[in-house]
C-alpha positions in Angstrom: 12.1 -29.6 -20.8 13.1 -26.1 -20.3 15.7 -25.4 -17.8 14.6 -24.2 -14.1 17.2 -21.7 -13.5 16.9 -19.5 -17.1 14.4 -21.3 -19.3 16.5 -22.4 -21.9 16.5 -25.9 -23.6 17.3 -28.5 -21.3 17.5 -32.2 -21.4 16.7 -33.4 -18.1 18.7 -37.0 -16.9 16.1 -40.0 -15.4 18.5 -41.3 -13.0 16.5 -41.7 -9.4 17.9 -38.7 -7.8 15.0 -37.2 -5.3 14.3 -33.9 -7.4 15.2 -32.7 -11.2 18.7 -33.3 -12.5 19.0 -31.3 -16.2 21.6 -29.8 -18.6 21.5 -26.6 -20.2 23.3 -25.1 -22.7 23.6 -21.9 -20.5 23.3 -23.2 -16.7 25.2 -26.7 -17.3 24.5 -30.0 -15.8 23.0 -29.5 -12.5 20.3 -31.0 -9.9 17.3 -29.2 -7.8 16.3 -31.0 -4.6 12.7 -32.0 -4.6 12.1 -30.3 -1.1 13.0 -26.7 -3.1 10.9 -28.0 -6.1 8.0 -28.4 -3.5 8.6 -25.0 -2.0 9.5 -22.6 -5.0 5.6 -21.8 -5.5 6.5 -20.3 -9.1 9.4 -18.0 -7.4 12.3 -17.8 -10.3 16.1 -18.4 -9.3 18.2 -15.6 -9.6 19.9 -16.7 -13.1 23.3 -14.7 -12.5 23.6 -15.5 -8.9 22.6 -19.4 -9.4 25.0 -19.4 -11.9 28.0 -18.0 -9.6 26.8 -20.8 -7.1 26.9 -23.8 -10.0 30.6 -22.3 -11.0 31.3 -22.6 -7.1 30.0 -25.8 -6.3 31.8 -27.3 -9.7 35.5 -25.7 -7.9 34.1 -27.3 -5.0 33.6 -30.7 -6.0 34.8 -30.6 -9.4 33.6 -35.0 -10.1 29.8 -34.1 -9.0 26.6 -32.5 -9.9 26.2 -29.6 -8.3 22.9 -29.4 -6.3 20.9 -26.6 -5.9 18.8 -27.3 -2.3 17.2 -24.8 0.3 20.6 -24.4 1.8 22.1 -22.5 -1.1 19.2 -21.0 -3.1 19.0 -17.7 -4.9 16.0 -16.3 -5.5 14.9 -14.0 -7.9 14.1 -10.7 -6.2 11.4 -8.6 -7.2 11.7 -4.9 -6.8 9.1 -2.7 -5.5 
C-alpha cells in the first residue's frame, strides 16, 4: 500500500482496528479513523503538519499508535 499521509511505501498492519493502521518509512507507524477515511473525498493531509501532529501524539503517549481522527486532522490546503 502506499502511505495516506505522503504516498510513500507503506506496509499497512491487519489488526481489527476500525480504519487503516500503516508504517511508512517517512510518516512512521500510525492509524486513520475510518469515520475520516469515509469523509476525506480525495482531500490530501497536510504532510508537514500531519507529521508535527504524529511527533506530538508519540510525546503524548509515547506506548501507542498515534491516531489521526476528525479531531486532529490537517488538511492539505489548496491555494487560490
Amino acid at each position: 500500500m502506499n502511505c495516506l499521509i505522503c504516498n510513500a511505501d507503506a506496509h499497512e498492519f491487519q489488526n481489527g482496528f476500525a480504519g487503516i493502521e500503516c508504517e511508512c518509512h517517512h510518516c512512521g507507524h500510525y492509524a486513520i479513523t475510518e469515520s475520516l477515511l469515509k469523509m476525506r473525498h480525495g482531500r490530501q493531509f497536510d504532510v508537514p503538519d500531519t507529521r508535527v501532529l504524529l511527533a506530538v501524539l508519540r510525546g503524548e503517549h509515547p506506548h501507542t499508535v498515534p491516531v489521526i481522527s476528525e479531531a486532529n486532522v490537517y488538511w492539505q490546503r489548496l491555494l487560490a
